[in-house]
C-alpha positions as CSV (number, residue, x, y, z in Angstrom):
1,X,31.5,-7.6,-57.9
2,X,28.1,-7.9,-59.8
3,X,25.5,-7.2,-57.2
4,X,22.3,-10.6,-56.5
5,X,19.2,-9.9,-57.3
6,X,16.8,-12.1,-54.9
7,X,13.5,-13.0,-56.9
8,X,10.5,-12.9,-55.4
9,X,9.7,-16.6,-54.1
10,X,6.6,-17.2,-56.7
11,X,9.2,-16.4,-59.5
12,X,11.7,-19.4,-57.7
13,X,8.7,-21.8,-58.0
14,X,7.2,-23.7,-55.2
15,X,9.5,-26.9,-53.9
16,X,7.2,-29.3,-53.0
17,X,9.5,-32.3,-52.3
18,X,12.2,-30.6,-49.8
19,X,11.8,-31.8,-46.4
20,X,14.5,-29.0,-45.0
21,X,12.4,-25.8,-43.8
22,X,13.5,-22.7,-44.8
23,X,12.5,-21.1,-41.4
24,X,12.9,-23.9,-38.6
25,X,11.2,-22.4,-36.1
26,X,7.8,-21.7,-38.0
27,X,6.1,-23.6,-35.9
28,X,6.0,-20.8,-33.2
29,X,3.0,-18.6,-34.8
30,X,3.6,-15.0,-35.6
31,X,0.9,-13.5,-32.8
32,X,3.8,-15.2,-30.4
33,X,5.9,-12.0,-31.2
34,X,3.6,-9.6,-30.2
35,X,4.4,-6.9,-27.6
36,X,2.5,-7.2,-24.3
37,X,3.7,-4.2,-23.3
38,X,2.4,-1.1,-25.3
39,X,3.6,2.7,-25.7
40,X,1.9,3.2,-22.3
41,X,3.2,0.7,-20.4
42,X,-0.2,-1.0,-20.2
43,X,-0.4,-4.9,-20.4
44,X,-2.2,-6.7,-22.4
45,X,-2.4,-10.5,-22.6
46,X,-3.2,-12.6,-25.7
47,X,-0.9,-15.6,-24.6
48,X,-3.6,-17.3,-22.3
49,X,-5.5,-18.1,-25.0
50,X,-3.5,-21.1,-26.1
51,X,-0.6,-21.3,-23.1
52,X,-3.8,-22.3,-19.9
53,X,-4.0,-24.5,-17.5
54,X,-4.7,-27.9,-19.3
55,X,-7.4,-31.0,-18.5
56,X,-6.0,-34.0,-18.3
57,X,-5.5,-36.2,-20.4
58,X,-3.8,-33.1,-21.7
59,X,-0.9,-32.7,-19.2
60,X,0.8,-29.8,-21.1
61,X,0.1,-27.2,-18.6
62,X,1.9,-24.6,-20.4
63,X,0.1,-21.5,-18.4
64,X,3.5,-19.9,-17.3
65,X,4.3,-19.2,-21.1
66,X,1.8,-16.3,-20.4
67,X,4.9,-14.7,-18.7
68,X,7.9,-14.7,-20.8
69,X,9.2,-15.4,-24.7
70,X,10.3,-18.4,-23.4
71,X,11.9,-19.5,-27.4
72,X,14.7,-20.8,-28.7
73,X,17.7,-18.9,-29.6
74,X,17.3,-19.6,-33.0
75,X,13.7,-18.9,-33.1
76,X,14.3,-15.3,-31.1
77,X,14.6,-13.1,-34.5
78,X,11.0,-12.6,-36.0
79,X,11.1,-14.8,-39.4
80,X,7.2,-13.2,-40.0
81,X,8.5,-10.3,-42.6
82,X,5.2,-9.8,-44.1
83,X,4.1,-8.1,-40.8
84,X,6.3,-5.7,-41.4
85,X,5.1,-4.5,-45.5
86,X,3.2,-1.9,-46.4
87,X,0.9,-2.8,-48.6
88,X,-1.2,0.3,-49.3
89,X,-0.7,0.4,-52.9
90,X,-1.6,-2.8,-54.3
91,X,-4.8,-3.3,-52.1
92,X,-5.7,-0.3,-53.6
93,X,-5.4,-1.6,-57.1
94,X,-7.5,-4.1,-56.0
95,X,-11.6,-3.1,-56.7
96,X,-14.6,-4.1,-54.5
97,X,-16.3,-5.4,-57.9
98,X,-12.9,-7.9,-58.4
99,X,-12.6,-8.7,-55.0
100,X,-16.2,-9.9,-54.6
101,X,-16.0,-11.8,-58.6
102,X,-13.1,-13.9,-56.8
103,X,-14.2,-14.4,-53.5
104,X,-17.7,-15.7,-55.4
105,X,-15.6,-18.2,-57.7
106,X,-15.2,-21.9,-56.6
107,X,-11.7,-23.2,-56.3
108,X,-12.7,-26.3,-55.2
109,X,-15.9,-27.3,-57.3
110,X,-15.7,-27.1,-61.4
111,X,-18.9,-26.3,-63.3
112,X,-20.1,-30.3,-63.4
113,X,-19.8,-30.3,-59.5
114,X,-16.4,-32.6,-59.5
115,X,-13.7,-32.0,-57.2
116,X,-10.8,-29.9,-59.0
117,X,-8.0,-30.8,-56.4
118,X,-9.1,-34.8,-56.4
119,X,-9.0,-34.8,-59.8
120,X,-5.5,-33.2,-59.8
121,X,-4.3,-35.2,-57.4
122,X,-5.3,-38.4,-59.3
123,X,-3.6,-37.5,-62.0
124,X,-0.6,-36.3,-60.5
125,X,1.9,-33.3,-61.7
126,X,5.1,-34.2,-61.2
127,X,6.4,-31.4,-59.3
128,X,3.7,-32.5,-56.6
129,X,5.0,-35.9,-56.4
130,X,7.3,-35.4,-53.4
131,X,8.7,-39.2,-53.3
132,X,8.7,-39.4,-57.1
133,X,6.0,-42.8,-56.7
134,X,3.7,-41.2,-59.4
135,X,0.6,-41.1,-56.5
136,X,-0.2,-38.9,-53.9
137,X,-0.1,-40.5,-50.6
138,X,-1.9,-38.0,-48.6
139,X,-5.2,-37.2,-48.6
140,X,-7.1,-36.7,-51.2
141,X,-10.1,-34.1,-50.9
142,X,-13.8,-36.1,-50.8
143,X,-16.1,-34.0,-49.6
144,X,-19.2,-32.7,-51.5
145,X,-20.4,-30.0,-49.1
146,X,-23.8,-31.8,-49.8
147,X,-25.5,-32.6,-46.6
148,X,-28.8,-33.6,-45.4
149,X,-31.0,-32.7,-42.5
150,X,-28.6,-34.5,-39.7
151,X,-25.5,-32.5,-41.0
152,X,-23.5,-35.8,-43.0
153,X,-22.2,-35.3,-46.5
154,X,-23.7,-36.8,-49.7
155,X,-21.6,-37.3,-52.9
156,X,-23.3,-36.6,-56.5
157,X,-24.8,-39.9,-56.6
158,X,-26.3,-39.2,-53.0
159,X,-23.9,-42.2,-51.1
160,X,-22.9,-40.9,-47.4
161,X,-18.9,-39.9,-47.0
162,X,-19.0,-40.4,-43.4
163,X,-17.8,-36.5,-43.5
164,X,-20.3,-34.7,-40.9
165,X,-20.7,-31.3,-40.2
166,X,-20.8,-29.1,-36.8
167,X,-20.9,-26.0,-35.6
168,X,-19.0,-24.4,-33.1
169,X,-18.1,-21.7,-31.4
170,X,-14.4,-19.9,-33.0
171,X,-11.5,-19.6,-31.2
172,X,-10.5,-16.4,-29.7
173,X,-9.1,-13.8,-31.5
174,X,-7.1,-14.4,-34.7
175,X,-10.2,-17.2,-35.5
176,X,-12.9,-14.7,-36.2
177,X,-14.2,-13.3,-39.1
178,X,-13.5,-10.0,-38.1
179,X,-9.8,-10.9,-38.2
180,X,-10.0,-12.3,-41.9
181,X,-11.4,-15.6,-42.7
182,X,-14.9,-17.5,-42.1
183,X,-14.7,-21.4,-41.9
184,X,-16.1,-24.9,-41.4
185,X,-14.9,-28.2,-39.7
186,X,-16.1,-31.3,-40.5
187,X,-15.6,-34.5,-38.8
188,X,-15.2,-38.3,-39.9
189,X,-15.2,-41.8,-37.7
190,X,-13.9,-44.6,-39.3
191,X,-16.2,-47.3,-41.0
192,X,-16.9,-49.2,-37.6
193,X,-18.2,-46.2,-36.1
194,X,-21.4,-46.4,-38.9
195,X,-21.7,-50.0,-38.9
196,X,-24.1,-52.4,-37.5
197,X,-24.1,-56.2,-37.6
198,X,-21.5,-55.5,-40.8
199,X,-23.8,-53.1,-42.6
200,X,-24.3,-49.6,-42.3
201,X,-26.6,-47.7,-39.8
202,X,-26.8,-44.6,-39.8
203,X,-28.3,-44.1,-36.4
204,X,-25.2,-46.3,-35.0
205,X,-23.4,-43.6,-36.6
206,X,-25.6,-40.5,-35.0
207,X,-24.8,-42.4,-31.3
208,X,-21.6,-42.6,-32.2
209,X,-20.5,-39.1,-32.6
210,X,-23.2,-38.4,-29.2
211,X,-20.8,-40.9,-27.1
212,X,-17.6,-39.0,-28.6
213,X,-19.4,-35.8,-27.6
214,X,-20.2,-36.9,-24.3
215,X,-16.2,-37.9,-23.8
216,X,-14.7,-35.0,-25.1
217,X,-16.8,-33.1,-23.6
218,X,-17.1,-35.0,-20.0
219,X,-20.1,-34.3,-20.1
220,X,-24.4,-35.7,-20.8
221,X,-25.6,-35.2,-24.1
222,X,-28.8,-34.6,-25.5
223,X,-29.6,-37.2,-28.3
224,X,-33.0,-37.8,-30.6
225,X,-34.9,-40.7,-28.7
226,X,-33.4,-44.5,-29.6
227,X,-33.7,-47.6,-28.3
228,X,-31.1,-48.8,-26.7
229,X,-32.0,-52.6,-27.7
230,X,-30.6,-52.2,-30.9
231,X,-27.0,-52.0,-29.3
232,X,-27.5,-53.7,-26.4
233,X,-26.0,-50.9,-24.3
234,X,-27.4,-48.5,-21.5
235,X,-26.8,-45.2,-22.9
236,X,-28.9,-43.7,-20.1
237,X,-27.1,-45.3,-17.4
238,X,-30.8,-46.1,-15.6
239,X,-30.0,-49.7,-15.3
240,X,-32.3,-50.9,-18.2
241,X,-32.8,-51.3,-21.9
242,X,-35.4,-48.9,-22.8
243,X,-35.8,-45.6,-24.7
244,X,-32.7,-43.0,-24.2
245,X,-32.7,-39.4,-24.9
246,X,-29.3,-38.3,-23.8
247,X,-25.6,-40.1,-23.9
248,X,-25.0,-40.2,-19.9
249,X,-21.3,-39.6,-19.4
250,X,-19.8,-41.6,-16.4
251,X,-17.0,-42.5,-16.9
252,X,-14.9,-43.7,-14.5
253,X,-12.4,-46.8,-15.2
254,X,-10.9,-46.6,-11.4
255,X,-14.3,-47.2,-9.9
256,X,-15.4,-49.6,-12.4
257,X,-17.6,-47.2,-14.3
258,X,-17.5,-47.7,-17.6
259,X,-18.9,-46.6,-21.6
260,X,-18.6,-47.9,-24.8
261,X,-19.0,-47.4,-28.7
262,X,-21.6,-49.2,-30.2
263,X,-22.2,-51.4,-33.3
264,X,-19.0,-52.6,-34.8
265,X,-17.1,-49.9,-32.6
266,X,-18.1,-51.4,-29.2
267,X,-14.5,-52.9,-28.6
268,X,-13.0,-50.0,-30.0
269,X,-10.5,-47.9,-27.2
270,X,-12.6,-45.1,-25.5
271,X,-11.2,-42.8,-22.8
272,X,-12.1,-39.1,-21.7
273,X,-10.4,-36.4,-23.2
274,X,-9.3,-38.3,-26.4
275,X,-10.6,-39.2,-29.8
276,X,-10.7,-43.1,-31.4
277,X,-8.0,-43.8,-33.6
278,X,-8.7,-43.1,-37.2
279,X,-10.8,-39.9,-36.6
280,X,-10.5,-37.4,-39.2
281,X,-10.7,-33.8,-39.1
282,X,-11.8,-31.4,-42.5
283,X,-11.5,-27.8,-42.0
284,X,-12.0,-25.4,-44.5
285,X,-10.3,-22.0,-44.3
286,X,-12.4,-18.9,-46.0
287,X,-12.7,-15.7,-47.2
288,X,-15.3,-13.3,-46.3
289,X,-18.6,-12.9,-48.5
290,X,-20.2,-9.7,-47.4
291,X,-24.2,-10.3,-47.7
292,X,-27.2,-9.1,-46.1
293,X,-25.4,-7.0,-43.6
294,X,-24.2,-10.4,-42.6
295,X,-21.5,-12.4,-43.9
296,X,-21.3,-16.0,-45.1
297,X,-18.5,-18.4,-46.2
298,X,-17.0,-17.8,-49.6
299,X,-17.3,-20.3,-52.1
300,X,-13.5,-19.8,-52.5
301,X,-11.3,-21.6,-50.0
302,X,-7.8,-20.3,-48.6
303,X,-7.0,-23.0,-47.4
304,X,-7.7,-26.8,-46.8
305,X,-6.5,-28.4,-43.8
306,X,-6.9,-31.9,-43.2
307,X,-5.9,-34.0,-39.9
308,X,-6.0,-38.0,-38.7
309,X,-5.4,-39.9,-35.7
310,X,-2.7,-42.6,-36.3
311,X,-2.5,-44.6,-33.3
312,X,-3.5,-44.7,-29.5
313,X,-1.7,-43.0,-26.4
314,X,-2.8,-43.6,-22.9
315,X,-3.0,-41.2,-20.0
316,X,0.1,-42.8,-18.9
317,X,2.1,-42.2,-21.7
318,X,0.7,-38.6,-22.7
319,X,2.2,-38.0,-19.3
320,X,5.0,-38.8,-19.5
321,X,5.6,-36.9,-22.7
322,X,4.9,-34.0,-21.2
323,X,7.0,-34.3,-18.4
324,X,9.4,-35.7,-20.8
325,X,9.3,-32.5,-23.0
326,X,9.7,-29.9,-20.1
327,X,12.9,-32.0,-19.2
328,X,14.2,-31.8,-22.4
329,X,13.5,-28.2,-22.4
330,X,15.6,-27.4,-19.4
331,X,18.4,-29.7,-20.7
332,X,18.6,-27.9,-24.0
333,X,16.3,-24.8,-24.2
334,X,17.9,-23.7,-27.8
335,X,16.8,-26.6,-29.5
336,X,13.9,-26.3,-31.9
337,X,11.2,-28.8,-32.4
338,X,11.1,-31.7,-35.5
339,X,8.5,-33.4,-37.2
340,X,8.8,-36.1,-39.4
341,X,6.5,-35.7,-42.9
342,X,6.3,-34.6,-46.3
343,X,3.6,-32.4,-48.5
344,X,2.0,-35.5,-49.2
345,X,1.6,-37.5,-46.3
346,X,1.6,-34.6,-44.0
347,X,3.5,-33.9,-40.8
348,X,3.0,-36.1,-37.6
349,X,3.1,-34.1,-34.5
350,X,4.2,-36.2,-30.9
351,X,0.9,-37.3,-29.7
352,X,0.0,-39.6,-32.4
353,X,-1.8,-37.4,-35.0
354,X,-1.2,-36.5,-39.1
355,X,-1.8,-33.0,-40.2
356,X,-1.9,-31.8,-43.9
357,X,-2.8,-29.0,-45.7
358,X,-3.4,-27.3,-49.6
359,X,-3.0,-23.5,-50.2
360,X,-4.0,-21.0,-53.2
361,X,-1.6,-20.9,-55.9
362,X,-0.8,-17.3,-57.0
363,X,-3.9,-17.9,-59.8
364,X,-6.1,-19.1,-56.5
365,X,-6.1,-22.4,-57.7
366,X,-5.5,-25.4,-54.7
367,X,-2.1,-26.8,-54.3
368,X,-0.7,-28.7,-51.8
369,X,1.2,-27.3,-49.3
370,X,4.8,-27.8,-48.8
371,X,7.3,-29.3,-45.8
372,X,7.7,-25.1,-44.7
373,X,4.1,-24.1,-44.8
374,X,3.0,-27.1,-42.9
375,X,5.2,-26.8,-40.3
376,X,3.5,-23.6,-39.8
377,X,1.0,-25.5,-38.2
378,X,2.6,-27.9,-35.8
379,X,3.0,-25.5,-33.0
380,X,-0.8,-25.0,-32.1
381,X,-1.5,-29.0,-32.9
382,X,1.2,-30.5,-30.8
383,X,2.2,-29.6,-27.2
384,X,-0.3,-26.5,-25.8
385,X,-2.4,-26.2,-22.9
386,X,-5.5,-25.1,-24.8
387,X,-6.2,-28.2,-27.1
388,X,-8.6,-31.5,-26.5
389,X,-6.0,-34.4,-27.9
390,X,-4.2,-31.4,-30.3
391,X,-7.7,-30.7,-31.4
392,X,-9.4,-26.7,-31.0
393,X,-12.6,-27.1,-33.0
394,X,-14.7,-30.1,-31.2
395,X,-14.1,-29.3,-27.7
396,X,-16.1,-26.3,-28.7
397,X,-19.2,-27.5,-30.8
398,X,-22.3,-26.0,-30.2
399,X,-25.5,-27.5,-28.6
400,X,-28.3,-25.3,-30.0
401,X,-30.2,-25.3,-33.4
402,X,-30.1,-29.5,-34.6
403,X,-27.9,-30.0,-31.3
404,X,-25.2,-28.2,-33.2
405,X,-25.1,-30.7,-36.6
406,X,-24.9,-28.5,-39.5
407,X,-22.9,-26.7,-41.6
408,X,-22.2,-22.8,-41.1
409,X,-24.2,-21.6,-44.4
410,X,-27.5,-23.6,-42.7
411,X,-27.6,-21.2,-39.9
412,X,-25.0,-18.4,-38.6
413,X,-24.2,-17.4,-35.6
414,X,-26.3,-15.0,-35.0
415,X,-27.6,-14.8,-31.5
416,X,-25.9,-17.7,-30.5
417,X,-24.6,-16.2,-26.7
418,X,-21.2,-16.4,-25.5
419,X,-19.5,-19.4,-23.7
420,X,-19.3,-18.8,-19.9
421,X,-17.0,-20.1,-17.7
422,X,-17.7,-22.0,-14.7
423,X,-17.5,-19.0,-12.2
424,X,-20.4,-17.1,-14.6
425,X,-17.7,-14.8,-16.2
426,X,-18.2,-14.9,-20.0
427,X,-15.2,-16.2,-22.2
428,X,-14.9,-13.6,-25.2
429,X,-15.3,-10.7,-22.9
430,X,-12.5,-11.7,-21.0
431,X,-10.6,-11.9,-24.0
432,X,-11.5,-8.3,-24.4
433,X,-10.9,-6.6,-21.1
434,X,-7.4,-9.0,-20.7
435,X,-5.9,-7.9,-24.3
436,X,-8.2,-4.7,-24.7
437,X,-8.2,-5.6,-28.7
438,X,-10.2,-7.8,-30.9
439,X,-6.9,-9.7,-32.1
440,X,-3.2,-10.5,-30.9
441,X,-1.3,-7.6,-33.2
442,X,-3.5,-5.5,-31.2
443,X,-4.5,-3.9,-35.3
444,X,-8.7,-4.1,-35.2
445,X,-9.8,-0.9,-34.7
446,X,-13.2,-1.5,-35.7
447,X,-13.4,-4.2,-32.5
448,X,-11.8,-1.7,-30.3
449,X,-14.2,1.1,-31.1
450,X,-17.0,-0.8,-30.7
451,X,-16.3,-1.9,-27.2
452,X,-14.3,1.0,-25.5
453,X,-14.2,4.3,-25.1
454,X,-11.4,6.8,-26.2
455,X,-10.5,6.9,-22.7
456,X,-9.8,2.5,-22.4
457,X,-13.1,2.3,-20.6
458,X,-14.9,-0.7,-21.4
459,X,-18.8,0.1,-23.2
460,X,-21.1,-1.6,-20.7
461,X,-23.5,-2.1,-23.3
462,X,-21.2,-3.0,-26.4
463,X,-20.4,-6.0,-23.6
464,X,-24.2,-6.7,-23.0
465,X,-25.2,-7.0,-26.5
466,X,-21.6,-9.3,-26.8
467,X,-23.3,-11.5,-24.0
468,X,-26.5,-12.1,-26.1
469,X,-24.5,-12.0,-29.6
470,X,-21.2,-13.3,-30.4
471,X,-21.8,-12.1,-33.9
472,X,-21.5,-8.3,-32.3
473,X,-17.7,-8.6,-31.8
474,X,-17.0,-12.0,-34.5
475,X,-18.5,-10.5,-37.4
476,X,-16.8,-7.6,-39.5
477,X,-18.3,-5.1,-41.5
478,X,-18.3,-4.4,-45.3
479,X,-15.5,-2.6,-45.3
480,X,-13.5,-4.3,-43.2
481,X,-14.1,-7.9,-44.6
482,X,-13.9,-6.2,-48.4
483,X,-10.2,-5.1,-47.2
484,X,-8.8,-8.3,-45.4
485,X,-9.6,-10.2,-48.6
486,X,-7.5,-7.8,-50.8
487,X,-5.3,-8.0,-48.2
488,X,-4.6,-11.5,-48.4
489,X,-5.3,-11.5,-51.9
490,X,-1.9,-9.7,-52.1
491,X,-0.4,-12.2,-50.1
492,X,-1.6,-15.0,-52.3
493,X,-0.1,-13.7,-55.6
494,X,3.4,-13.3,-53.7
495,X,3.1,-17.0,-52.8
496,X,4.9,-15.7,-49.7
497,X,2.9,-17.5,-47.0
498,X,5.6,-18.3,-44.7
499,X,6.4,-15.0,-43.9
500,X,3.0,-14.0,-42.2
501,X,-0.7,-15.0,-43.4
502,X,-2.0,-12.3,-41.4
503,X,-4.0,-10.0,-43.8
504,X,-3.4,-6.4,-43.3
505,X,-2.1,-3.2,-45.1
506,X,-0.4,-1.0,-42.9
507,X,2.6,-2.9,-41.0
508,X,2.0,-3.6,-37.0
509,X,3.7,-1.8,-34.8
510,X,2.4,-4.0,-31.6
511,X,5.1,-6.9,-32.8
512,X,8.8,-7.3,-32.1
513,X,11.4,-7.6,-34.9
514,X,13.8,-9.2,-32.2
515,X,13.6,-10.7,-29.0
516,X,16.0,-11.2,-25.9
517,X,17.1,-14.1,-24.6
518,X,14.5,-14.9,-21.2
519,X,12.3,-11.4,-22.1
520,X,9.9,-11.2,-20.2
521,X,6.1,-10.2,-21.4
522,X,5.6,-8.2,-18.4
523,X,2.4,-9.7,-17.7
524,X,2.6,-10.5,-13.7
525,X,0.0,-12.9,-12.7
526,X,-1.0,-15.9,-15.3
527,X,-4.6,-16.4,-16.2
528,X,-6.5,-19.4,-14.9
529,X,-9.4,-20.7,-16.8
530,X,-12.3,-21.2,-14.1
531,X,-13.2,-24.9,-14.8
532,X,-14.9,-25.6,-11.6
């Protein structure tokens, strides 16, 4: 019997129109198979980061996932192979002087300043066309990274995009630099949301995003001073028409308390907790540019994720979906998740929203991502305890320099001090001291070294600078970012995304090849975020 020869999966070509996922349960990320447990017997806990007590109107709740691999049978083998590959020898064929030269080259902007992917995408290869219509039905990249003093996007001819820029404060671990990639987000309300009286305003559109603020946030926000005449509305809440300088949340449809949009979005559904329908999400996902012993986004872009709010779910319902789900889970706890979608339209996750993505090609250029590698993104924006609405990145916008309204590049993060929790304790420190690492694999030395001792003990003032400096633990060095972006430079030429993203080049130990049905992390008592 002639022996098979399995090609490499760039060599296969990419299948962009298969809606049948060649891992099912991608969905689950790979940090989900890391060992709590090390060598020692220590525990260490990642899982709180996303699996935490929720806030309503996010009734998920999934906190008790911070105590056992609670997956499905089919999902209990490790699909993530790449985690597992050596890949000494072709990082080091990889030069700081090529790195930097690629890193430094636009993937998303030609020479003339045009979009590459929109003009692609407009004139469509047919092995992209997933439903064979000869037009993408997704979206289609339109944003200039142009933007004036308030943080909103300009095209070449200097016309707004309603795309606006914020800054906010990274997710724990995998989400920092240090761990591989810098990034943006960018946000987008539909027309109404920038209209007054049919025409557009742009300071309708400033209050606009304030009042989302304020509800997502459930909380007052500082605004630029307006006159509330303009809208008719009593942003303030002091029982008059006058000058405002803050959005004042109350909120309270129980005891008839109540707030609104303005402009042409006055009527449009508002609740705490949840965005209007139609928002839109841009987030940009980056390599490292060394510079300045700083670092800054790289012109060239990993990746390009895009997300939209399709239609409305009350408290009521999102409820009962979550209830509806753990049901469902004790019914039949092998059965892995579905969602419905394509590479072009994206995938729709159960609480109302579209996500989409495009990749590097093995030549770095932007392609759109297929059924498989989206999917990879459905587990952290559907049903976890840790998301606003199945959104990370606004929750945690900052309120400093231009009350947090403008792109990354603008201004960094340095000195920007960490979040604290309600009870004083300080949020990426207790990252730290719960996981004793700077990432979920438990593989960044440099973080480790910085912060404890060769004995475990934590560096009291490592932790002090942290307080003051987020860029102390967030930011790599040279070296490091140099390496991560061979790393996943080696990745992208293999095309073999849906095996592990995570740059590296020794394989991690810290991560299970294969798990047991009901294993337990060992990890004895759940953490609790401190929200009052």
């Amino acid at each position: 019997m002639k022996k098979l020869f399995l090609l490499p999966l760039f060599l296969w070509g990419v299948d962009f129109k298969s809606t049948i996922p060649k891992i099912p349960s991608i969905y689950i990320p790979a940090m989900c198979y890391t060992k709590t447990k090390d060598e020692k017997g220590i525990v260490h806990n990642p899982c709180f980061s996303c699996h935490i007590n929720s806030i309503p109107p996010n009734y998920v709740n999934d906190y008790d996932l911070q105590l056992s691999y609670s997956f499905p049978q089919p999902a209990l083998k490790n699909p993530y192979k790449n985690l597992f590959k050596d890949y000494t020898k072709e990082v080091a064929k990889i030069s700081d002087e090529e790195i930097l030269n690629y890193v430094k080259t636009s993937n998303y902007f030609d020479k003339d300043g045009n979009i590459i992917l929109a003009k692609k995408l407009k004139n469509l290869p047919k092995n992209w066309d997933s439903n064979n219509n000869s037009k993408w039905d997704g979206y289609i990249p339109d944003c200039y990274y142009n933007f004036d003093k308030d943080g909103f996007d300009r095209d070449k001819n200097g016309r707004f995009t309603g795309w606006r820029a914020f800054a906010y404060m990274p997710f724990l671990g995998t989400f920092w630099p240090t761990n591989g990639s810098t990034d943006d987000v960018l946000i987008r309300l539909p027309k109404k949301f920038r209209m007054l009286n049919g025409k557009f305003d742009k300071e309708t559109y400033i209050v606009n995003f304030a009042i989302l603020e304020a509800m997502i946030k459930r909380k007052d926000i500082k605004i630029n001073p307006v006159n509330e005449k303009r809208w008719g509305i009593d942003l303030n809440k002091d029982g008059k028409l006058d000058i405002a300088k803050k959005i004042k949340y109350d909120w309270a449809p129980l005891k008839n308390r109540f707030m609104s949009y303005v402009g042409d979005a006055k009527n449009e559904k508002i609740a705490a907790g949840l965005f209007p329908i139609g928002t839109e999400f841009l987030h940009t996902v980056r390599y490292i540019l060394p510079q300045n012993n700083t670092i800054k986004l790289a012109p060239r872009i990993k990746e390009i994720r895009y997300a939209k709010k399709l239609f409305w779910l009350n408290y009521a319902t999102l409820k009962r979906l979550a209830q509806s789900r753990i049901v469902e889970k004790n019914l039949n706890p092998d059965i892995l998740e579905t969602f419905n979608g394509n590479s072009e339209r994206g995938l729709r996750n159960h609480f109302g929203w579209v996500y989409q993505g495009f990749i590097e090609d093995k030549n770095g250029n932007l392609r759109p991502q297929t059924y498989t590698e989206t999917l990879s993104c459905m587990g952290c924006h559907d049903a976890i305890g840790a998301t606003t609405d199945t959104v990370f990145s606004f929750p945690r916008k900052l309120n400093n320099y231009k009350n947090g309204w403008y792109y990354p590049s603008e201004k960094d993060l340095k000195n920007v001090p960490e979040f604290r929790y309600k009870d004083g304790t300080y949020e990426y420190s207790n990252y730290l001291m719960l996981n004793k690492s700077g990432n979920e694999f438990r593989t960044n030395d440099e973080v480790y070294n910085k912060f404890f001792d060769k004995n475990g003990k934590p560096k009291k003032e490592a932790f002090e600078k942290l307080h003051k400096d987020v860029t102390y633990l967030i930011y790599p060095s040279k070296k490091r970012a140099l390496m991560l972006n061979k790393a996943y430079r080696v990745i992208v030429k293999k095309q073999s995304y849906i095996y592990g993203k995570a740059p590296h080049i020794k394989p991690f130990n810290n991560v299970y090849k294969q798990l047991k049905d009901g294993q337990l992390t060992g990890i004895k008592k759940p953490f609790l975020i401190p929200y009052k």
